[in-house]
N, C-alpha and C positions, 0 to 999 in steps of 0.2 A: 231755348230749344230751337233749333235749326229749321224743326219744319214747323212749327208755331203759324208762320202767318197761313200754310194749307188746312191746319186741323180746326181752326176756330170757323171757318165758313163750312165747314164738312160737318159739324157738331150744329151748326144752326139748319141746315139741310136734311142734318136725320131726325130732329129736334120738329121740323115741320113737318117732314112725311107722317112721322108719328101723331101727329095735330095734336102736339104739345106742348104749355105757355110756358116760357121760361121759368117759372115759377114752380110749375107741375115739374119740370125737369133739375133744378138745383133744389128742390125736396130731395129725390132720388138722386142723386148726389151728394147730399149731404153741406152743400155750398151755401150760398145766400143767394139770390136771385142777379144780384147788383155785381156779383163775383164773375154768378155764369154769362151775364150780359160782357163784360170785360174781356172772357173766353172767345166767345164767339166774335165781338169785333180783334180778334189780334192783340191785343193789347196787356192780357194774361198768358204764359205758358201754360200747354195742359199739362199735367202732371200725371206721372205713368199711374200712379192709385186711382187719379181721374180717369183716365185711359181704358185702366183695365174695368173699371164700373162701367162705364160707359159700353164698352163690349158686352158686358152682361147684361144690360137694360135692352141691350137694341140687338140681342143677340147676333152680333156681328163679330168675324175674325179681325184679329186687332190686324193685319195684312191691310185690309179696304183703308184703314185710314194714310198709306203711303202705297200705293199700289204701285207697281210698275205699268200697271195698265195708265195709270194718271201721270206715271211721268210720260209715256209714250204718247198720250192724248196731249200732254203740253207740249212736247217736241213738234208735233205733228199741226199743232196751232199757230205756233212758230214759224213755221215756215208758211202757212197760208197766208197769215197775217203781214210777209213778209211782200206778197204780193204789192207793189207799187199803187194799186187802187185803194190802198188804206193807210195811205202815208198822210193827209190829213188829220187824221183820228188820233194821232197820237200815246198808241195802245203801248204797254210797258207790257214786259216779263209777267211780272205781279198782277197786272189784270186777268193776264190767260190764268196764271196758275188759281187765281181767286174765281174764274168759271170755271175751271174742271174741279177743283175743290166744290163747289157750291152747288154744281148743275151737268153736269156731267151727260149727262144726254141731251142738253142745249149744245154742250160743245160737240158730242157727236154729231148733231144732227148741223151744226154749221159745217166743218169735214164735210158731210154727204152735198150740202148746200155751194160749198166751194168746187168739189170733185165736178157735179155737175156742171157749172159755172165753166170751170176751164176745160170740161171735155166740149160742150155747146161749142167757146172760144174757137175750141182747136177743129174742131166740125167745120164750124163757116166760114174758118179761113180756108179749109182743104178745097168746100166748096167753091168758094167764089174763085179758088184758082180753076177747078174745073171748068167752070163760069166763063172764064178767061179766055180758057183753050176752047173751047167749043164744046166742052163735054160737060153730063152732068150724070151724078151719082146722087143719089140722096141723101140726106144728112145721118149721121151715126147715132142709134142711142146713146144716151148720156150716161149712161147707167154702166159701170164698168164692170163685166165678172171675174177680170184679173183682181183686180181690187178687193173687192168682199169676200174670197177666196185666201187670198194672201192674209187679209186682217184675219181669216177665221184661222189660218194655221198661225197665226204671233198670239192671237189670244188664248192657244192650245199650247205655245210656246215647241210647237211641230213635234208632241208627241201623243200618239193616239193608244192609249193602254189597251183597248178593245182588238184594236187590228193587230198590234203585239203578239197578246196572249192570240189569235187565232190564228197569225201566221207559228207559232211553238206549237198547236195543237196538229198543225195541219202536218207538220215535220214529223209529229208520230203517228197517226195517223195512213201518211205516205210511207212510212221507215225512210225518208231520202237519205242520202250517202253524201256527204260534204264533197265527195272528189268525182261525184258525177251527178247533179243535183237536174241537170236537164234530161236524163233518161230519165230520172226519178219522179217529175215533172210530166212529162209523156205519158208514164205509164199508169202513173194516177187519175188521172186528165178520159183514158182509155177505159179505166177497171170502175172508175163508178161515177161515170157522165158519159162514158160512152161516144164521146170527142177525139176525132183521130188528126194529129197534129201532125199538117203536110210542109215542106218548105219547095216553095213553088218559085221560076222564073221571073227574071224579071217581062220577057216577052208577054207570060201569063197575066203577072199583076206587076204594073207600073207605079203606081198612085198609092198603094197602101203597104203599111211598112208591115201591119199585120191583120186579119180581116177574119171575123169569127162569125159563121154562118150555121144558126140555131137550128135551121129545117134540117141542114143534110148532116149536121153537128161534126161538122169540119171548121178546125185552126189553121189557115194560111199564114206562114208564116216566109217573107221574102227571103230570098237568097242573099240579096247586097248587106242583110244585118249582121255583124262579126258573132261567136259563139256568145258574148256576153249580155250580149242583147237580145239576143233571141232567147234565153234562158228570163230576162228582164221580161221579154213580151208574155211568153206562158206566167209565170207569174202573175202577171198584170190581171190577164185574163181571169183568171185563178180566182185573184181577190174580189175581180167582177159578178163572178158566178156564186161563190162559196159565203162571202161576207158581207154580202146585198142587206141582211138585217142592221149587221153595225154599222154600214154606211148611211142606209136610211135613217138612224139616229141621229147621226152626226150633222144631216142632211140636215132636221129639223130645224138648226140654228135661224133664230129668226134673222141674224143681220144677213143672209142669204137669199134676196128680195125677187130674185128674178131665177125664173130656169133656166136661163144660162149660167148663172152664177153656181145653181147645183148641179146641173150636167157637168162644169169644170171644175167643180170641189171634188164628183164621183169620182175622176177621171186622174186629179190629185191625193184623193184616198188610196186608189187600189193602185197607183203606182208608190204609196208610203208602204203597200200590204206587199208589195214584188220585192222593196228594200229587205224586208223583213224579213222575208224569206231565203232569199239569196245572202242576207248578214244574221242571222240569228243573232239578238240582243245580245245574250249572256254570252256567246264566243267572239263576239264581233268586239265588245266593251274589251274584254279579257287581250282580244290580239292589240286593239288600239292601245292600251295602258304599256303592254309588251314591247312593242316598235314604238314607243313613243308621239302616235297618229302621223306614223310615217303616209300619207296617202298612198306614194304609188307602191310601197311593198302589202299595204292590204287590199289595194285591188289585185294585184296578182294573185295573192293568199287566196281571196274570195270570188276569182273568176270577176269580178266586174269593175268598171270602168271609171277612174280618173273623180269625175265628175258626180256619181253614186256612190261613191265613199262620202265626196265632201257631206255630199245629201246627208247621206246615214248617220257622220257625224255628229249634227245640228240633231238628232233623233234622241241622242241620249239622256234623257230626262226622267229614266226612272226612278221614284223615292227609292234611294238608299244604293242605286246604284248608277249613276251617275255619271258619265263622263264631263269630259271643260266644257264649261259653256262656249259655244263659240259660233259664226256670226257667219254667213254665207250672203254675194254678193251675184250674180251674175250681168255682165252686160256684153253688149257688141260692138261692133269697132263705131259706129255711129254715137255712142255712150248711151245707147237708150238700156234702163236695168229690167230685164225680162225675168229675173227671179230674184228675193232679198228677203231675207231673215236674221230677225237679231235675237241672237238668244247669248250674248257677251255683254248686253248694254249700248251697242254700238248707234248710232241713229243715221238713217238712210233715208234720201231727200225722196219725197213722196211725190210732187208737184211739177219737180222741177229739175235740171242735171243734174249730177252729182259733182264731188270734190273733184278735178282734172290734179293732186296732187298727189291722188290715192295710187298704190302702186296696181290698182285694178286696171289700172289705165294704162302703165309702162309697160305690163305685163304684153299688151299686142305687141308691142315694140321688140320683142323676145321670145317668140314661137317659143312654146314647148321648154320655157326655163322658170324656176320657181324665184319669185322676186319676194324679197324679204321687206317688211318697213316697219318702223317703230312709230306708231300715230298718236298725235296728239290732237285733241279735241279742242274748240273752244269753251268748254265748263274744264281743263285741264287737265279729264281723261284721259289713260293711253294703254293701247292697244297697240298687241302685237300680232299683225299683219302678214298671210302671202299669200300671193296670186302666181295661178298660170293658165296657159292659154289652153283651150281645150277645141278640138275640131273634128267635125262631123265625119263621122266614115263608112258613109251609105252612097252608094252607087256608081255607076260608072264614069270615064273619062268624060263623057258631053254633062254630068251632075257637078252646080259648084258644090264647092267645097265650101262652109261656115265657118267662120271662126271665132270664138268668143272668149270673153274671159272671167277666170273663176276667181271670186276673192273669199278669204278664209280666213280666221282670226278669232281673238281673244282676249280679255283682261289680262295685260301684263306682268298681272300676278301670276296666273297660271301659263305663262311663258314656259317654265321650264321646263313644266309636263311634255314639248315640241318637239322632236327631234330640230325643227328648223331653227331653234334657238341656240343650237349649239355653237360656239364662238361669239357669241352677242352681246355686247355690255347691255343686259336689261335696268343697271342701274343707274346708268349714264342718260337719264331723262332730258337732258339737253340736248342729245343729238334726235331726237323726236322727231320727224317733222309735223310741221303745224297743218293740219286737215281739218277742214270743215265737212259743214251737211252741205247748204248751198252759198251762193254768194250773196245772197240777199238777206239770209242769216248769220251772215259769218261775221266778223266785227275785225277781223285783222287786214289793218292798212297797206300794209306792207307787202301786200301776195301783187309779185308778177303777172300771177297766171288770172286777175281778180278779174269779172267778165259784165258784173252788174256790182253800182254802188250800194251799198253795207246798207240795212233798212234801220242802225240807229243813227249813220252818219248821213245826212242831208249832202247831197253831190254839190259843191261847189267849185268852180271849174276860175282858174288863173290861166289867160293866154300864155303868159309869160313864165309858168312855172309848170313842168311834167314832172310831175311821181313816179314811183314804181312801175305803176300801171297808169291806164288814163282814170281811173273812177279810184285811184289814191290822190287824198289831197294835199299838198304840200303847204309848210306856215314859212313863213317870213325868214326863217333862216336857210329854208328850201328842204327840212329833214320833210318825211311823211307822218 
C-alpha cells in the first residue's frame, strides 16, 4: 500500500487521542494486539476492511487519513526544513511526512515557529540597514496577516458557499440585468440603504480609489477606475454592508490570530462576494465550459477584468458543479508572490523565491502575451501552465504604472478542457520543462538557472571543475 508508512502513525495518534491501549483498539478491530502494534509502526499495510472499521470506531471521513491538507502541510515542511540552519539534522522526507501523519499540529505549530523565525530575520536585517543610514523604523510584527489569510482561503480551497448563495440572492432580490449590472448596483445601493453613489475627481479625492462615508451615506467612487472596476468597488462595498453575518463566521476561524489578519480576511471575503456578483456561478461555470476558459473573451462577456476572471476561476468548487481545478500565481517584477493558490495540486514556495523557470517569470519579458508551458515537478507531476502580464490602470500621467504577472494552470489531465491547449502535444511529457518549488528543495543538478545548493546534496566545490551552475557539482569525468 503506497501510503502504508503515513497511516500506521495516524492510527497510533487517533489510537491515543482516544486514550486507547492497543489492546482495547485490535478488540474493536477484530485483529490481535501484536498485529495492530505491526500497523502502527509501518511494517503491516492497513487494509481497506481495516480502514473502513477504523472510520467507524473514530467516527472519522476516510478523507483525514490522506488529506490534502497533510500533503500540503508536508510540502510546506519541506521547504522550511530546507532552510540551511538544519542541514546538521539530517531530516529525510519520511521524518516530515511521519510528523504530519502523527502530530499534525506540532508540525503546524513549527510553520508558525519558522514563519516567525524568518519574518524576525528579515526585520533586523531591514533594521540595522536603517541603522546604517542614520535612520530608524521599528521592528515589524512577526506575525503575518497575508499569511493566515492565504492559508484560510487554501484550507476553504477558495470557495465560500455562504457568500455564493448570498451574492444569487442578492441578484433577485436587486432584479439586476446582466448587461447593465452597475446601474442595477446604484439603485439598489439607493432603494434600501439609502447610499447615494458619487464618482468624484481626482482633485477631490487623491488617495482613495473608493471611500464610503456611513454618516452622510455617500459612496465615493474615483474617477481614474475604468467601468469594471467601479462596478468591482460597489460590489465590494455591497458584500461589506449586506453579508457582515457570513463573514463574521468565517471570521471565527481560530487560525486567524490577530485583527489584522481578520480585517484582511474581511476585506478578502467581500471582494470573493464582488466576484460573485459581477460572475454569477451557475452562468459564469456555463460561459467558462462554453469558450473553453477563454480568459479574455469572459472578461469582455462579464464586463471585468483580465485578472478577476482568473480569480473567479480558482472559485469553482461547487459539489457537483465544478469547474478544472486550477492554480493562480501572482508576482511582480522583483519575483516577490503577492497572491497564490493551488487548487490543481500545484506547490508554491512559501519561504522563499519561487522557480525563475516558471513561465510566470518570462511572462514580464512579453507585456500583455499569453505564455504557455508544460511543467514538470520534481515528484513528476505536470501541469499545464499560462501566464500574462497584467498592469494597473488607475491614474494619471505623474501615476506609475505596476506591472505584474498572472500565472494560471492545471493538471495536465485537464489540459484539454483550455482553449490554450490547442495545438499542444499534451502527450509528449518530454518536452516538460523541469520546475521546482524552491532551490533548496529542488534536487535537479542540472538547472542553469540553480541559485542555492539542493538541501539533499551537500555543496561540494572543485576549483578545477564548473557545472552547469556554480552550486552543480561535477564527478570526475566532468558530467554533473
Amino acid at each position: 500500500m503506497a501510503d502504508a508508512p503515513l497511516l500506521g502513525a495516524k492510527v497510533r495518534a487517533l489510537r491515543r487521542r482516544e486514550h486507547m491501549t492497543q489492546v482495547d483498539l485490535a478488540e474493536r478491530l477484530g485483529v490481535s494486539a501484536s498485529y495492530l502494534n505491526l500497523i502502527e509502526n509501518n511494517r503491516r499495510p492497513l487494509t481497506a476492511p481495516l480502514l473502513i472499521r477504523l472510520a467507524q470506531i473514530f467516527q472519522l471521513d476516510l478523507q483525514n487519513f490522506a488529506s490534502e491538507e497533510d500533503v500540503r502541510l508536508t510540502a510546506d515542511l519541506h521547504e522550511v526544513f530546507g532552510d540551511p540552519i538544519f542541514e546538521s539534522h539530517g531530516l529525510t522526507n519520511a521524518d516530515l511526512r511521519e510528523l504530519v501523519a502523527a502530530s499534525p499540529n506540532v508540525a503546524r505549530a513549527v510553520l508558525t515557529l519558522y514563519r516567525t523565525y524568518a519574518t524576525t530575520r528579515e526585520s533586523l536585517d531591514t533594521l540595522g540597514e536603517r541603522l546604517a543610514g542614520d535612520g530608524f523604523v521599528g521592528v515589524d510584527n512577526s506575525r503575518l496577516p497575508s499569511e493566515e489569510v492565504s492559508d484560510l482561503i487554501q484550507r476553504r480551497m477558495n470557495h465560500f458557499a455562504e457568500l455564493e448563495e448570498g451574492a444569487e440572492a442578492l441578484w433577485r432580490e436587486a432584479e439586476l440585468d446582466a448587461d447593465d449590472v452597475y446601474r442595477g448596483l446604484v439603485r439598489y445601493l439607493r432603494a434600501t440603504r439609502g447610499i447615494e453613489v458619487r464618482i468624484v475627481r481626482v482633485a477631490d479625492e487623491r488617495q482613495a480609489m473608493r471611500r464610503y462615508d456611513p454618516d452622510r451615506r455617500v459612496l465615493s467612487i474615483s474617477e481614474v477606475l475604468p467601468p469594471r472596476s467601479r462596478r468591482f468597488q460597489l460590489a465590494h462595498q455591497l458584500g461589506l454592508l449586506t453579508q457582515s453575518t457570513a463573514i463574521d463566521r468565517i471570521l471565527r476561524d481560530e487560525n486567524l490570530t490577530t485583527p489584522e489578519s481578520r480585517a484582511l480576511a474581511r476585506v478578502a471575503l467581500a471582494n470573493y462576494f464582488a466576484a460573485a456578483i459581477l460572475m454569477p456561478y451557475q452562468p459564469f461555470l456555463e460561459a467558462a465550459r462554453a469558450e473553453r476558459y477563454d480568459i479574455e473573451l469572459l472578461a469582455h462577456r462579464f464586463g471585468t477584468s483580465f485578472e478577476q476572471v482568473c480569480h473567479r476561476l480558482t472559485t469553482l468548487r461547487r459539489p457537483g458543479a465544478e469547474g478544472v481545478p486550477m492554480h493562480m500565481v501572482r508576482i511582480d517584477i522583483a519575483g516577490n508572490i503577492s497572491k497564490r493558490f493551488s487548487g490543481s495540486g500545484i506547490r508554491f514556495a512559501r519561504f522563499s523565491g519561487a522557480c525563475p523557470r516558471w513561465n510566470v517569470h518570462a511572462a514580464l519579458m512579453t507585456p500583455g502575451m499569453i505564455r504557455i508551458q508544460l511543467s514538470q515537478m520534481p515528484d513528476g507531476a505536470v501541469y499545464f501552465c499560462i501566464a500574462r502580464t497584467v498592469r494597473s490602470d488607475r491614474g494619471g500621467y505623474h501615476v506609475p504604472h505596476t506591472v505584474q504577472s498572472i500565472g494560471m494552470g492545471c493538471d495536465v489531465r485537464y489540459a484539454r478542457e483550455l482553449v490554450y491547449a490547442d495545438g499542444i502535444d499534451l502527450d509528449n511529457i518530454g518536452a516538460a520543462v523541469p520546475v521546482g518549488v524552491t532551490c533548496r528543495t529542488c534536487e535537479r543538478l542540472d538547472c542553469a538557472q540553480r541559485a542555492l545548493p539542493a538541501l539533499q546534496h551537500p555543496l561540494r566545490l572543485d576549483e578545477n571543475r564548473r557545472g552547469v551552475s556554480f552550486y552543480a557539482s561535477v564527478d570526475k569525468r566532468g558530467d554533473t
